[in-house]
PDB file with one MODEL, atoms N, CA, C and O in Angstrom:
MODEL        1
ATOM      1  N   UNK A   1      62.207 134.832 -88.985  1.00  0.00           N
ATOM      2  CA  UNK A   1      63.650 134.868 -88.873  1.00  0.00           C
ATOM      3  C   UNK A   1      64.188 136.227 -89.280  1.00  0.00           C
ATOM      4  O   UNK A   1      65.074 136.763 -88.614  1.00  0.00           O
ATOM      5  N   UNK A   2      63.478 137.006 -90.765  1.00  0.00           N
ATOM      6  CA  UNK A   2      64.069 138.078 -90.827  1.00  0.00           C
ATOM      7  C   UNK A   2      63.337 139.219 -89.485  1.00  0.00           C
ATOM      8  O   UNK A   2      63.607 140.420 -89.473  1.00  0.00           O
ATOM      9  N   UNK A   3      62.970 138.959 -89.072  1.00  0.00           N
ATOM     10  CA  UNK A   3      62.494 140.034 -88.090  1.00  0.00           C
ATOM     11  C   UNK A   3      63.405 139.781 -86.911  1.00  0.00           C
ATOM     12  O   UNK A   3      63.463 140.701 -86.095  1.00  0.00           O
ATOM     13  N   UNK A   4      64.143 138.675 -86.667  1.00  0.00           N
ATOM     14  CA  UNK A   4      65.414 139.330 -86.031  1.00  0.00           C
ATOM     15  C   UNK A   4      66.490 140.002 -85.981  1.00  0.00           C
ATOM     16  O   UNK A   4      67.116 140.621 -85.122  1.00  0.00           O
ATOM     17  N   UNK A   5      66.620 139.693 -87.393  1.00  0.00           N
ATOM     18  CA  UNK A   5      67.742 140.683 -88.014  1.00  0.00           C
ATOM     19  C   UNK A   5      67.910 142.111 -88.099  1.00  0.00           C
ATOM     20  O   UNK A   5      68.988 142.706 -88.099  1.00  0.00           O
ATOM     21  N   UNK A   6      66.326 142.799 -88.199  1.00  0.00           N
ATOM     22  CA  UNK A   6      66.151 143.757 -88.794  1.00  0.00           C
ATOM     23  C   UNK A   6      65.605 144.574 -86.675  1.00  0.00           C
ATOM     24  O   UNK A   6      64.928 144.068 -85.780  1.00  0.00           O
ATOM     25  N   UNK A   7      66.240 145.721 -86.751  1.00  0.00           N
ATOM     26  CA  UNK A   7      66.665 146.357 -85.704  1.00  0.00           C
ATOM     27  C   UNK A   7      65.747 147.807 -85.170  1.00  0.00           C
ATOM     28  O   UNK A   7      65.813 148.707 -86.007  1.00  0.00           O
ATOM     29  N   UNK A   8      65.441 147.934 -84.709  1.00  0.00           N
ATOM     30  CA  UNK A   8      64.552 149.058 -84.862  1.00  0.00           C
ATOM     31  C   UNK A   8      65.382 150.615 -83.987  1.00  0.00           C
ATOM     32  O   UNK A   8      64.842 151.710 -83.833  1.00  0.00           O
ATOM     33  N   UNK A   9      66.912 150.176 -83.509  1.00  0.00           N
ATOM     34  CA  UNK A   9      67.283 150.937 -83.057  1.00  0.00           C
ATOM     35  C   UNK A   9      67.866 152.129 -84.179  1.00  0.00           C
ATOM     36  O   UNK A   9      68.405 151.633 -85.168  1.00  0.00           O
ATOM     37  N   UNK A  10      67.833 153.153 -84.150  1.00  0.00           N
ATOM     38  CA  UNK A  10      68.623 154.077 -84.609  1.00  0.00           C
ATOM     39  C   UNK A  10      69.214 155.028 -83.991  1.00  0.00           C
ATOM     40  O   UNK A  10      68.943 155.368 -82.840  1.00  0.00           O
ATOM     41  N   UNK A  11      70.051 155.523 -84.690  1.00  0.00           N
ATOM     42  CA  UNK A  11      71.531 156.612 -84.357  1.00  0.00           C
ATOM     43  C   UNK A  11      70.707 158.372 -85.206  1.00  0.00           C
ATOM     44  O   UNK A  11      70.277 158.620 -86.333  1.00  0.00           O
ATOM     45  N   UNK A  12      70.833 159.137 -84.018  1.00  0.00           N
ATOM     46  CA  UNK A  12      70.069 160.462 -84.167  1.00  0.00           C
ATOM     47  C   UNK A  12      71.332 161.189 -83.718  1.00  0.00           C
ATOM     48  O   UNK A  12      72.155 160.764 -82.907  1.00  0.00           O
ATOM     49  N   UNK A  13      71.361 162.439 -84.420  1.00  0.00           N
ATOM     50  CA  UNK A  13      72.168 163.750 -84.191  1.00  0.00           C
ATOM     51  C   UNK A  13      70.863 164.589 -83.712  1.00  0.00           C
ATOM     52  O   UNK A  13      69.884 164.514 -84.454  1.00  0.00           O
ATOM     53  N   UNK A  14      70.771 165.305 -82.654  1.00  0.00           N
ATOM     54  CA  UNK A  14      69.846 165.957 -82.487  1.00  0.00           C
ATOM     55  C   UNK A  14      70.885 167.583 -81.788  1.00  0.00           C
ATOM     56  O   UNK A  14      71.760 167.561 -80.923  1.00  0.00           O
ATOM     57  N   UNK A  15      70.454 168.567 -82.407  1.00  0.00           N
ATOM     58  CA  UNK A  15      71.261 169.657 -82.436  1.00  0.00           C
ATOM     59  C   UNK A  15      70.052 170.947 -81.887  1.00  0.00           C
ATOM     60  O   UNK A  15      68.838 170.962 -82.090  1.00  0.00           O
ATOM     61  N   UNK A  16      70.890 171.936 -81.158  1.00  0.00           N
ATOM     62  CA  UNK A  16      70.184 172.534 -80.022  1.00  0.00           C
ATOM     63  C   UNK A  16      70.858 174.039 -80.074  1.00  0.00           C
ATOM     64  O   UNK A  16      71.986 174.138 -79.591  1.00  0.00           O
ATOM     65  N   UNK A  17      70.355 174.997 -80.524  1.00  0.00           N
ATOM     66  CA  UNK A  17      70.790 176.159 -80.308  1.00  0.00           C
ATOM     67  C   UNK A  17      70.821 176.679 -78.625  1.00  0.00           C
ATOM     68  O   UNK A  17      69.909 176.737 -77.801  1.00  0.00           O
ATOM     69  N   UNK A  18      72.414 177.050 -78.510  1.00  0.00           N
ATOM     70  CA  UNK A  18      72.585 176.908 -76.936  1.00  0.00           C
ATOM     71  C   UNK A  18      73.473 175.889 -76.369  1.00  0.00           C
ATOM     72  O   UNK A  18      73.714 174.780 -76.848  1.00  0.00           O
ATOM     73  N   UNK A  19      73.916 176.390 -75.317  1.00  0.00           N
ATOM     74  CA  UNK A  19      74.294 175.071 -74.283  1.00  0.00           C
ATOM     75  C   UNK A  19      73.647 174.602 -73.163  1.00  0.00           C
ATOM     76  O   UNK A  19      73.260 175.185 -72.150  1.00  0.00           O
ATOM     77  N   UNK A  20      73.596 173.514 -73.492  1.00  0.00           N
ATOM     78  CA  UNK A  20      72.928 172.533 -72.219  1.00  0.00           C
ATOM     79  C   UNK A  20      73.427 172.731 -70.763  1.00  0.00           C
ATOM     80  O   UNK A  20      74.358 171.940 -70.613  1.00  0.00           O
ATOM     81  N   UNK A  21      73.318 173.101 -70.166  1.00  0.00           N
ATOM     82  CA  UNK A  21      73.190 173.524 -68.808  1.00  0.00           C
ATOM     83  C   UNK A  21      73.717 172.111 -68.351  1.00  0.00           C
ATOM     84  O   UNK A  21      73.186 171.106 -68.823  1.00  0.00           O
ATOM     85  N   UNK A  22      74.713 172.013 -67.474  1.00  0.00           N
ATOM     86  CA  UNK A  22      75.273 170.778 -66.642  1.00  0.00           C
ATOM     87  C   UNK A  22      74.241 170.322 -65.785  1.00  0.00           C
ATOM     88  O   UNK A  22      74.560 169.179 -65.456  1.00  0.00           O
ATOM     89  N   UNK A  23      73.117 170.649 -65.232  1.00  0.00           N
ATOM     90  CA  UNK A  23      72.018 170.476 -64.524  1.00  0.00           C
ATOM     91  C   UNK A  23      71.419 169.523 -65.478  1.00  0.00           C
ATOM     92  O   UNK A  23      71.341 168.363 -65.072  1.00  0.00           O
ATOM     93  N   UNK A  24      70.877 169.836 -66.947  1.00  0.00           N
ATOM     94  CA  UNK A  24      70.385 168.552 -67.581  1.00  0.00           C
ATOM     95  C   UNK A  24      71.014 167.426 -68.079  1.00  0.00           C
ATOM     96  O   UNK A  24      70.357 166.580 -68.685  1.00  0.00           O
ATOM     97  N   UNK A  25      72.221 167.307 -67.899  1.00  0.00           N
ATOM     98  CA  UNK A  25      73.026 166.140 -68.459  1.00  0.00           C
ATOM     99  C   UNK A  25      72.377 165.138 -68.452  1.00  0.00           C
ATOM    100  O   UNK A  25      72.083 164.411 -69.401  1.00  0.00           O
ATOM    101  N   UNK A  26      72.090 165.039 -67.252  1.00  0.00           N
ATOM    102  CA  UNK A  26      71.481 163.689 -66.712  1.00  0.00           C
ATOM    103  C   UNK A  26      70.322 163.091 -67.010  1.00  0.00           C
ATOM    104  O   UNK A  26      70.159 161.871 -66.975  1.00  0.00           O
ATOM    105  N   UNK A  27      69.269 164.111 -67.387  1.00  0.00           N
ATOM    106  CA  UNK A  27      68.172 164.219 -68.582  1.00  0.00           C
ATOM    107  C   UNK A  27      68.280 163.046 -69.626  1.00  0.00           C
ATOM    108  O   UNK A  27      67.619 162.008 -69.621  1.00  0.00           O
ATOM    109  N   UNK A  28      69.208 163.409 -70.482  1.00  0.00           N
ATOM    110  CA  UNK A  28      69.727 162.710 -71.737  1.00  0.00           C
ATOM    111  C   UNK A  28      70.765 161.932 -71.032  1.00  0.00           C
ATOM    112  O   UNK A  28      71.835 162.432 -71.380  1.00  0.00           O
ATOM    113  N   UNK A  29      70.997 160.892 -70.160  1.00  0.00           N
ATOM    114  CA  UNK A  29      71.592 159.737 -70.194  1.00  0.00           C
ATOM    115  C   UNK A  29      71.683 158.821 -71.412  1.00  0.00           C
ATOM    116  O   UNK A  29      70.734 158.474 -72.116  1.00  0.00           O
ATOM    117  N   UNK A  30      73.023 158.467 -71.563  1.00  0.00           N
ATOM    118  CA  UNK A  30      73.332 157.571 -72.959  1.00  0.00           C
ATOM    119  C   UNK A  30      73.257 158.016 -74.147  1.00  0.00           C
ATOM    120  O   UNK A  30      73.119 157.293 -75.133  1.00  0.00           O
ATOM    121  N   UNK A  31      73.368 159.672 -74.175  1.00  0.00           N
ATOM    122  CA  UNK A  31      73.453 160.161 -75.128  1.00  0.00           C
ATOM    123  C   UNK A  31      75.063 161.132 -74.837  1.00  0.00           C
ATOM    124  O   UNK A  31      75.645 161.607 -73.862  1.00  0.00           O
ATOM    125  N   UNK A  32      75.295 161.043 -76.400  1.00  0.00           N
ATOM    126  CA  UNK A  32      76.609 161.146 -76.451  1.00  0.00           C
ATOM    127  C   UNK A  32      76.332 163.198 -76.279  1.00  0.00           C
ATOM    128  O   UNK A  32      75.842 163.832 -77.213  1.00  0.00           O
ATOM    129  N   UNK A  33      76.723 163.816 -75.070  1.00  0.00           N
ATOM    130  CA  UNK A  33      76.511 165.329 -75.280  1.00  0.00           C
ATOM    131  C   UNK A  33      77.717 166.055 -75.801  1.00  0.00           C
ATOM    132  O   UNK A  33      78.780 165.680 -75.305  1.00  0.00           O
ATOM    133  N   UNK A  34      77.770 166.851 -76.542  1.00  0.00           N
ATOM    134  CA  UNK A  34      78.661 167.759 -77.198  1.00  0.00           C
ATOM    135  C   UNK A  34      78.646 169.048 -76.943  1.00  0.00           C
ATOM    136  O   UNK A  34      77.765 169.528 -77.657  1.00  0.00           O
ATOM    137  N   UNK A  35      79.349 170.210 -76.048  1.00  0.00           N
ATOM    138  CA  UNK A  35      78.951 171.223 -76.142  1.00  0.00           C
ATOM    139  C   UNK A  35      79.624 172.047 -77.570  1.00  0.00           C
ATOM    140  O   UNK A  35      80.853 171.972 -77.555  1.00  0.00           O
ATOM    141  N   UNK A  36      79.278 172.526 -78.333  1.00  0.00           N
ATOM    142  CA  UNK A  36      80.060 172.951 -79.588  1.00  0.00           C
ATOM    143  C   UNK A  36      80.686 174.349 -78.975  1.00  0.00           C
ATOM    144  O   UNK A  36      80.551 174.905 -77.885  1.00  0.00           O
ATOM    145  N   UNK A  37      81.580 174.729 -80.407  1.00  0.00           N
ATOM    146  CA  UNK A  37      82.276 175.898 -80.178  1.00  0.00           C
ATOM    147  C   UNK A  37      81.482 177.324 -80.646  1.00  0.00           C
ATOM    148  O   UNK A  37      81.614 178.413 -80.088  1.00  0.00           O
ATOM    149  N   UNK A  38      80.716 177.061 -81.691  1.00  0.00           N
ATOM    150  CA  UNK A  38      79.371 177.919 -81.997  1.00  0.00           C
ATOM    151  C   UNK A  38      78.378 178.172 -80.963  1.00  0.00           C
ATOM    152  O   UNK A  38      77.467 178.939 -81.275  1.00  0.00           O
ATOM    153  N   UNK A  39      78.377 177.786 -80.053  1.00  0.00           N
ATOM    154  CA  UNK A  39      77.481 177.583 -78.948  1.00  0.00           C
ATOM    155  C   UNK A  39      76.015 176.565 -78.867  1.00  0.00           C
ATOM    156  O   UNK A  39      74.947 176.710 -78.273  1.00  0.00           O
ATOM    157  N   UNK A  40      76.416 175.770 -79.539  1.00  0.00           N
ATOM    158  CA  UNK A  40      75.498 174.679 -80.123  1.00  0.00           C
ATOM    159  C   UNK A  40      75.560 173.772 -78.937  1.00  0.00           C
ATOM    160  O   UNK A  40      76.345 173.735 -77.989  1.00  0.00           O
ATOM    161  N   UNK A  41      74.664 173.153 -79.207  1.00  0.00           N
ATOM    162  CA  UNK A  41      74.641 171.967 -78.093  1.00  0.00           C
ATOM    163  C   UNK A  41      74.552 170.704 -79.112  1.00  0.00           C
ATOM    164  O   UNK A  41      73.714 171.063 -79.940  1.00  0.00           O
ATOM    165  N   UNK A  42      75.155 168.961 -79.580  1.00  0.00           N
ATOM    166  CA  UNK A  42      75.119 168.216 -80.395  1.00  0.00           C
ATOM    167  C   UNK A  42      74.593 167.101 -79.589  1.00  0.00           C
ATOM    168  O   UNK A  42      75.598 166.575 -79.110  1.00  0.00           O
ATOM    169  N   UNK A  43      73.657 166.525 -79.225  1.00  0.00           N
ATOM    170  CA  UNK A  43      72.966 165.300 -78.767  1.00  0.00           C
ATOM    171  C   UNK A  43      73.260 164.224 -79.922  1.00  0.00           C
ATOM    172  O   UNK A  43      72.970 164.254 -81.118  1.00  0.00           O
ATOM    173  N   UNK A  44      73.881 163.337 -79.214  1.00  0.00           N
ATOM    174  CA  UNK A  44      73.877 161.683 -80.138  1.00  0.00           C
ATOM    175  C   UNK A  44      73.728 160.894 -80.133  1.00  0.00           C
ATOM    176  O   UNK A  44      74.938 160.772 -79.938  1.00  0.00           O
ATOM    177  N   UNK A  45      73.225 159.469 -80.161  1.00  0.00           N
ATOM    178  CA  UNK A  45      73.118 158.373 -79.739  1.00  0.00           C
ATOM    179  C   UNK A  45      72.297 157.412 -80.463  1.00  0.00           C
ATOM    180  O   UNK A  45      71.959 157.631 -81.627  1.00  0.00           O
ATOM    181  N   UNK A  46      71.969 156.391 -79.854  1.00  0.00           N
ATOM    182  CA  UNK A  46      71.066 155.240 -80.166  1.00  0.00           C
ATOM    183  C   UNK A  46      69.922 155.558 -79.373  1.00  0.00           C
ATOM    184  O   UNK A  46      69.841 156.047 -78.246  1.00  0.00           O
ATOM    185  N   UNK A  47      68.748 155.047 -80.478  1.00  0.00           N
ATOM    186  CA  UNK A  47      67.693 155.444 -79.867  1.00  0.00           C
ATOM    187  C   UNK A  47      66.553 153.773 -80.297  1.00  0.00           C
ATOM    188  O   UNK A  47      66.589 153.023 -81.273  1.00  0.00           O
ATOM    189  N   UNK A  48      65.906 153.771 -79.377  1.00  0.00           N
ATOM    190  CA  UNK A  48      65.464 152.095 -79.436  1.00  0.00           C
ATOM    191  C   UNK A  48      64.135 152.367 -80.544  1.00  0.00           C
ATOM    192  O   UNK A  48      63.390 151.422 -80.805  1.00  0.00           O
ATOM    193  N   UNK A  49      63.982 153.280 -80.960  1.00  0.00           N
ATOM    194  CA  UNK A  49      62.652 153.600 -81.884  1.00  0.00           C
ATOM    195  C   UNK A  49      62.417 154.933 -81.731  1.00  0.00           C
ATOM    196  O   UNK A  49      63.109 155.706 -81.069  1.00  0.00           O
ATOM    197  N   UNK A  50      60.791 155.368 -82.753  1.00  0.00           N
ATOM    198  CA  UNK A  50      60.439 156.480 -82.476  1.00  0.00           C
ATOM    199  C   UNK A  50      60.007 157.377 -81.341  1.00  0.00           C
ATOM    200  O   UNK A  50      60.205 158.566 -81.091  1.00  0.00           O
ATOM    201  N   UNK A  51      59.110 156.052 -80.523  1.00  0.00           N
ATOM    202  CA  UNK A  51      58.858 156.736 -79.264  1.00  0.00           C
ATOM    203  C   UNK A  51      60.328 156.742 -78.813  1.00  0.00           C
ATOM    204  O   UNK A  51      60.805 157.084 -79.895  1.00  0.00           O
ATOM    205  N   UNK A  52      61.032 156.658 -78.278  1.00  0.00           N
ATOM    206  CA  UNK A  52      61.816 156.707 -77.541  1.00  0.00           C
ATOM    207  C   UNK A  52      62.808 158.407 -78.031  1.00  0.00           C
ATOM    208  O   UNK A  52      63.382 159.156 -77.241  1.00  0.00           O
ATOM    209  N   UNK A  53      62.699 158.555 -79.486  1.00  0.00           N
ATOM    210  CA  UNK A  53      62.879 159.862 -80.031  1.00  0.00           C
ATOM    211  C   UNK A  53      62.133 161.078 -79.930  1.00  0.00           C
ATOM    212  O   UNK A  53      62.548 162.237 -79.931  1.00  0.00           O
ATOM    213  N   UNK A  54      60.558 160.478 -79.814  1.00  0.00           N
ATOM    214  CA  UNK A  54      59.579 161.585 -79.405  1.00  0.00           C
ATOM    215  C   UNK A  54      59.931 161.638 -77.753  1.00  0.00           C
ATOM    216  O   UNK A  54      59.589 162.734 -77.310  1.00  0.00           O
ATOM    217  N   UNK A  55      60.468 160.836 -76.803  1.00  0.00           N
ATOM    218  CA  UNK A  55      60.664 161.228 -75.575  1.00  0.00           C
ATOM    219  C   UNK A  55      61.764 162.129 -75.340  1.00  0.00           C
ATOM    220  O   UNK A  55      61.684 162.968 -74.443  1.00  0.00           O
ATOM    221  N   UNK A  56      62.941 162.009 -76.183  1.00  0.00           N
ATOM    222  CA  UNK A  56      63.801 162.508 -76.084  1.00  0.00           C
ATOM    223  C   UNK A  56      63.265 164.119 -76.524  1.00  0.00           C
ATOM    224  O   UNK A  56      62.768 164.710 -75.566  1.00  0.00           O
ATOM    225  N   UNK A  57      63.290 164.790 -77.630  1.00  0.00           N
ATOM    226  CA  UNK A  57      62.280 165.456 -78.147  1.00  0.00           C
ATOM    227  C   UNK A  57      61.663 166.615 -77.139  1.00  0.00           C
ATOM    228  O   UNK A  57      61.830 167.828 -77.010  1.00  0.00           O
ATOM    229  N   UNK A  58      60.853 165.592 -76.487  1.00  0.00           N
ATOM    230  CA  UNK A  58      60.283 166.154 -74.988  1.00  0.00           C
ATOM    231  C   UNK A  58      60.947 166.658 -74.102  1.00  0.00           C
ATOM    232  O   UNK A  58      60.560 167.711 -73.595  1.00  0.00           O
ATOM    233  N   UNK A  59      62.076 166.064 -73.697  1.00  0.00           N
ATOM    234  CA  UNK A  59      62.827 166.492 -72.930  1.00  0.00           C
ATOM    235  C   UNK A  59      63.510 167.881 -73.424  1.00  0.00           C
ATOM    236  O   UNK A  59      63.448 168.828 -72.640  1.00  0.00           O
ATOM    237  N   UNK A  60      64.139 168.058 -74.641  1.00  0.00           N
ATOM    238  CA  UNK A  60      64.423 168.916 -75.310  1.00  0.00           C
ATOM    239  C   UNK A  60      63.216 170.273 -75.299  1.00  0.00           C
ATOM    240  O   UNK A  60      63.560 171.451 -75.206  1.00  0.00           O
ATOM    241  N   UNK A  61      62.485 170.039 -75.358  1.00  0.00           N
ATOM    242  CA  UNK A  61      61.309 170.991 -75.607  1.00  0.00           C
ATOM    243  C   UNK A  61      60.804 171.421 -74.178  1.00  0.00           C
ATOM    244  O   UNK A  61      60.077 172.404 -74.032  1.00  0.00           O
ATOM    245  N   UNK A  62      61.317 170.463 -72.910  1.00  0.00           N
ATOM    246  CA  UNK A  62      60.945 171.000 -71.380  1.00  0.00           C
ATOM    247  C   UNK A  62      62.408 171.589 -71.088  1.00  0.00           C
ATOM    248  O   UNK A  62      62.482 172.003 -69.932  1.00  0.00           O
ATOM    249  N   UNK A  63      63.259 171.696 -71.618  1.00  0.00           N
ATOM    250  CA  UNK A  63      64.835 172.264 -71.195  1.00  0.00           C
ATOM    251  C   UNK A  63      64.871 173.760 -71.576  1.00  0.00           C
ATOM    252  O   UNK A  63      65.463 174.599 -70.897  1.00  0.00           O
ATOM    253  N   UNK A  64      64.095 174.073 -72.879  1.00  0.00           N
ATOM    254  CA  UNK A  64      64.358 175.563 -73.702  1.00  0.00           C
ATOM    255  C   UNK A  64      64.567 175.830 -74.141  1.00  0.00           C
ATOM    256  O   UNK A  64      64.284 176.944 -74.581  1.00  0.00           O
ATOM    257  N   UNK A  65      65.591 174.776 -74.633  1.00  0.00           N
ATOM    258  CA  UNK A  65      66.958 175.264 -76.019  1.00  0.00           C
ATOM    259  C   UNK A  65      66.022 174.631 -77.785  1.00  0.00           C
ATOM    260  O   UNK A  65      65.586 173.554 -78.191  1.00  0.00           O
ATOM    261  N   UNK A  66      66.100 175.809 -78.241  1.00  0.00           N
ATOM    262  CA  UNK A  66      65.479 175.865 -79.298  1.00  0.00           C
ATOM    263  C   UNK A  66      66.758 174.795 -80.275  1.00  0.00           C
ATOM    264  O   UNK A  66      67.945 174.655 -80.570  1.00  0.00           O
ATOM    265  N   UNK A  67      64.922 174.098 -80.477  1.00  0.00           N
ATOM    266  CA  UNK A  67      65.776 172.731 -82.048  1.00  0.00           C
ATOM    267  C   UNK A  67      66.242 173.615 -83.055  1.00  0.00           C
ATOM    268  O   UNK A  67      65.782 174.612 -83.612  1.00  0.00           O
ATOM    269  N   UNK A  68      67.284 172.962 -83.126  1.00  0.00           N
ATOM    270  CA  UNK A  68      67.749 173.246 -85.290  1.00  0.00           C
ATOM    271  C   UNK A  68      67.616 172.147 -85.974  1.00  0.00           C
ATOM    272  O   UNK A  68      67.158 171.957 -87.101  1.00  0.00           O
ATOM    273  N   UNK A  69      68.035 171.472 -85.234  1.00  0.00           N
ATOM    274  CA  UNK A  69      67.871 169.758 -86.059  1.00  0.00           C
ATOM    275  C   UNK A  69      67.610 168.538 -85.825  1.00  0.00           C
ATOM    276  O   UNK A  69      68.029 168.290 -84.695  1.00  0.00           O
ATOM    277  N   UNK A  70      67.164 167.681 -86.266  1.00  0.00           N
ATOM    278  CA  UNK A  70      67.516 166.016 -86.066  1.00  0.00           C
ATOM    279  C   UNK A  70      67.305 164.945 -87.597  1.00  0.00           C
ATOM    280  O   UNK A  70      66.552 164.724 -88.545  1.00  0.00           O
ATOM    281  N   UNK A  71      68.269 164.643 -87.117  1.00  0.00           N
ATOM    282  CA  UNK A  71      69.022 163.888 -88.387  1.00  0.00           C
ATOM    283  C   UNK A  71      69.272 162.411 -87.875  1.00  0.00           C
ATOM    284  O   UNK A  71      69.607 162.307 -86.695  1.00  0.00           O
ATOM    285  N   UNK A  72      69.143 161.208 -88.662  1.00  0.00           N
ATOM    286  CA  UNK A  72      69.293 160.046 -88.640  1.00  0.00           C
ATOM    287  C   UNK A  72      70.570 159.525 -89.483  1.00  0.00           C
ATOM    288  O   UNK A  72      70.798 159.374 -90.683  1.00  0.00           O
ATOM    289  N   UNK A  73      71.297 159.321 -88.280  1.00  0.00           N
ATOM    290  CA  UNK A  73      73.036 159.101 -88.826  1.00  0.00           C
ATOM    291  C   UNK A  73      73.272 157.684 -88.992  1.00  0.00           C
ATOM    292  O   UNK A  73      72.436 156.834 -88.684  1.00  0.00           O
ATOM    293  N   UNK A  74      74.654 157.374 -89.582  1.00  0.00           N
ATOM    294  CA  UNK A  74      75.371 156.408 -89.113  1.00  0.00           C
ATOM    295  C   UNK A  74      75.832 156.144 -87.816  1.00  0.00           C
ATOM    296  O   UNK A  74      76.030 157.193 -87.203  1.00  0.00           O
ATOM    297  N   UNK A  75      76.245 154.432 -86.724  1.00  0.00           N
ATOM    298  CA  UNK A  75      76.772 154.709 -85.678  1.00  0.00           C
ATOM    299  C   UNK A  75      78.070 155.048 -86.258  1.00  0.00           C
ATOM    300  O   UNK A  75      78.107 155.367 -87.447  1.00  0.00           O
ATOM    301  N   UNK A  76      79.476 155.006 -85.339  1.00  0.00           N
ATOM    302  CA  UNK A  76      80.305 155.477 -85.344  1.00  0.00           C
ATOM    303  C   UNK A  76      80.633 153.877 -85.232  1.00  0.00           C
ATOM    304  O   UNK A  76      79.885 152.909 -85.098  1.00  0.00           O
ATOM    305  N   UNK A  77      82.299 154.009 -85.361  1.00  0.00           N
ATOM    306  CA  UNK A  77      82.549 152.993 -85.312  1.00  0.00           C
ATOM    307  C   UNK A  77      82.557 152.127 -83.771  1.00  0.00           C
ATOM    308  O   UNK A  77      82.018 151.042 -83.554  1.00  0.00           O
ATOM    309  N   UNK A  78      83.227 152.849 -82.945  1.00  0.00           N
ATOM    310  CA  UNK A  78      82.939 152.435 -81.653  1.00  0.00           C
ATOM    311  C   UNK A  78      81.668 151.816 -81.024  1.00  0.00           C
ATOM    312  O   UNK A  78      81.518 150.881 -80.236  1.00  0.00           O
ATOM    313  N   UNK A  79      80.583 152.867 -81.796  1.00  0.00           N
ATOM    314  CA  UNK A  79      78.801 152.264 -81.201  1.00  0.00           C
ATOM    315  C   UNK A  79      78.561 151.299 -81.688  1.00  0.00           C
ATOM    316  O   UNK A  79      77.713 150.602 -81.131  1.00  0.00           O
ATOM    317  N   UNK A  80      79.329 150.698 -83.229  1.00  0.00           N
ATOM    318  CA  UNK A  80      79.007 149.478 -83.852  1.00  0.00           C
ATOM    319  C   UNK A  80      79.100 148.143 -82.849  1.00  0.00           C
ATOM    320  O   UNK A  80      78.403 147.150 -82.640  1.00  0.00           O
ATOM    321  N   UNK A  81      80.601 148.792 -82.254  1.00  0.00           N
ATOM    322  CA  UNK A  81      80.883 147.333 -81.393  1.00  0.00           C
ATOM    323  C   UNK A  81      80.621 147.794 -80.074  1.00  0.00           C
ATOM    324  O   UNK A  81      81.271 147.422 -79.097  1.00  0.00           O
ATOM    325  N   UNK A  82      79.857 148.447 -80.042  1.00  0.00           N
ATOM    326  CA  UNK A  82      79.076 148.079 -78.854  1.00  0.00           C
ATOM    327  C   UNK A  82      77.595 146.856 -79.040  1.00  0.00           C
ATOM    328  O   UNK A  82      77.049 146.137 -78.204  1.00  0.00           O
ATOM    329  N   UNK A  83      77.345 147.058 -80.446  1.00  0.00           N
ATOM    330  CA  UNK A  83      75.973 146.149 -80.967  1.00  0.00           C
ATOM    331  C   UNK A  83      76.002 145.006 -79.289  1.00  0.00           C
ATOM    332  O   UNK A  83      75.163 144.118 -79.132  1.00  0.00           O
TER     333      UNK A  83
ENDMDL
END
């Protein structure tokens, strides 16, 4: 019973020196994209587990734009009620 409760999705900030090129948007579907004003690129979202973070990851690492970060956030309030 507790193993339904307990969720294996998580909420990632994944941050990208650079901007993402409108050509990969589509790459990262269902991720929330941010182009920053620093010239950052801010990837966000729900992610169904690790693999699914190491895929993302991948994608990041076949695009060019050098990582700065990834961080395991809170959702927002909106993503809550999306549950």
């Amino acid at each position: 019973m507790i193993d339904k409760l307990i969720s294996n999705d998580q909420y990632c900030e994944i941050r990208l020196k650079g901007h993402l090129d409108a050509r990969w948007v589509k790459w990262f579907d269902g991720m929330k994209i941010t182009l920053e004003e620093n010239g950052n690129t801010l990837l966000k979202g729900r992610l169904a587990d690790q693999a699914a973070l190491h895929g993302v990851l991948k994608k990041v690492r076949d695009v060019g734009l050098p990582l700065l970060s990834v961080n395991s956030v809170l959702p927002d309030s909106k993503e809550e009620s999306d549950l």
